[in-house]
C-alpha positions in Angstrom: -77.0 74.9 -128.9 -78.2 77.3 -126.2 -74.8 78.7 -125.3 -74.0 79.0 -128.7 -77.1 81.2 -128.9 -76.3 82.5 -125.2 -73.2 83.6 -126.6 -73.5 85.1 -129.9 -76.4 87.6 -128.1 -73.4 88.7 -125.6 -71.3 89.5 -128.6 -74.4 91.1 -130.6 -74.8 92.9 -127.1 -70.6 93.9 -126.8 -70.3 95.3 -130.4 -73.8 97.5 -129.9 -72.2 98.6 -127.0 -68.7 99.5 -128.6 -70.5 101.5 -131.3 -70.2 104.8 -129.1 -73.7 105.5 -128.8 -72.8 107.1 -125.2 -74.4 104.0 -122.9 -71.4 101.7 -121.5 -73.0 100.5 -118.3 -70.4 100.6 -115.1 -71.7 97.4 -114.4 -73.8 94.5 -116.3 -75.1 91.8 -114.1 -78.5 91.6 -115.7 -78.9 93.4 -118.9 -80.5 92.0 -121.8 -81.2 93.6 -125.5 -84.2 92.8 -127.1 -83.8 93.9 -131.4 -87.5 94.8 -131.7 -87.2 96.7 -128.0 -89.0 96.1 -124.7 -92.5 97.2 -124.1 -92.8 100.7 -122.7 -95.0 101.3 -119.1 -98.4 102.5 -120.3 -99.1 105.9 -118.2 -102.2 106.9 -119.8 -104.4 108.3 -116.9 -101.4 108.0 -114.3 -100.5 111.9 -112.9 -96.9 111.5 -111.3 -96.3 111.9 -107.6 -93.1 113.1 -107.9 -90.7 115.2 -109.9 -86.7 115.3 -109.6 -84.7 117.4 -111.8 -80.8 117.0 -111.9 -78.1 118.6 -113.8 -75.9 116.1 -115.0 -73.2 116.6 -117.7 -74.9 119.2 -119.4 -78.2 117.5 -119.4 -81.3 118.5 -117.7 -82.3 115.1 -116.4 -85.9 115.0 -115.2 -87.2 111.9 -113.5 -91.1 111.3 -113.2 -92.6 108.4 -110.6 -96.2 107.1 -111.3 -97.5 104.8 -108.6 -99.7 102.2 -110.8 -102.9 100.8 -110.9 -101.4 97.3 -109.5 -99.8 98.7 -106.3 -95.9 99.0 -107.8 -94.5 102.4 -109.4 -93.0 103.6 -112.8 -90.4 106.2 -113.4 -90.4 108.2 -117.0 -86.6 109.5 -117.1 -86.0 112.0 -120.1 -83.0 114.4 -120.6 -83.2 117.6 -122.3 -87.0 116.6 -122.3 -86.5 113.7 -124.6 -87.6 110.4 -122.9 -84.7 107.5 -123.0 -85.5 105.5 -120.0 -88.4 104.2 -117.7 -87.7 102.5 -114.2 -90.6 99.3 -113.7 -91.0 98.2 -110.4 -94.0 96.1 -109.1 -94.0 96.7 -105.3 -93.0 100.6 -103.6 -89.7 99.0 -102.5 -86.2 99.0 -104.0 -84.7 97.9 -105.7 -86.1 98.5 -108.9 -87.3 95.3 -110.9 -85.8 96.4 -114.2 -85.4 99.8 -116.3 -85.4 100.1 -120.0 -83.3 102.4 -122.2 -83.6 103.3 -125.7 -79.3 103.7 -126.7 -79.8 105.5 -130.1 -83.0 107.8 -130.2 -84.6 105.5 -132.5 -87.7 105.1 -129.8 -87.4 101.7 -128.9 -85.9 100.6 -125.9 -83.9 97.8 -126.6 -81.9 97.6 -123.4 -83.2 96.4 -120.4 -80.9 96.4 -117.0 -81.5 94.5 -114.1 -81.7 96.4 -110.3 -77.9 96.3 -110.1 -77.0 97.7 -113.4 -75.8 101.1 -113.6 -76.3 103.0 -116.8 -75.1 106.7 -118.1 -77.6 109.0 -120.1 -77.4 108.0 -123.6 -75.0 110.1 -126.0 -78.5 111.2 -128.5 -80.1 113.2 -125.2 -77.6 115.6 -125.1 -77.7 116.7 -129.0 
């Protein structure tokens, strides 16, 4: 029973993915979806300690790290100042624990990708 259900949320995963929303992952060791979307890092109070800003594809990719209260860090990733992606990680070494990506704009990020995932910038960011 659970690699019937194992299964049919690969294939749920496979056809998402084949939609063309712009996210096809190089690599997927660890991702997972999650329909109603993952929980998103709270920042309130939290002033970042850094700021990167790439040019990648036509997208202004901007990359904010927030150490947190419980000793690990959080990065807010936006492109074209829309936010599609936060980085979690619970010490202040990589890799990362996990990072969180909303594919289609909608504002909940459903995907969730393990340290040794690779991911692209999501199709919606660059409209």
């Amino acid at each position: 029973m659970k690699k019937n259900k194992t299964l049919k949320k690969f294939l749920a995963g496979l056809f998402f993915l084949s939609l063309g929303q712009g996210i096809h992952p190089f690599s997927s060791i660890g991702q997972q979806m999650k329909w109603d979307g993952w929980p998103v890092p709270d920042l309130k109070g939290l002033v970042p300690y850094s700021v990167s800003i790439q040019k990648i594809d036509d997208v202004e990719k901007i990359t904010e790290r927030f150490h947190t209260p419980s000793g690990g860090h959080v990065a807010r990733i936006m492109g074209n100042g829309k936010v599609f992606a936060y980085a979690v990680d619970r010490d202040q070494d990589p890799p990362i624990d996990s990072l969180i990506l909303d594919p289609d704009g909608s504002g909940k990020f459903t995907l969730k990708y393990g340290p040794e995932d690779l991911y692209l910038i999501p199709e919606w960011v660059s409209r």
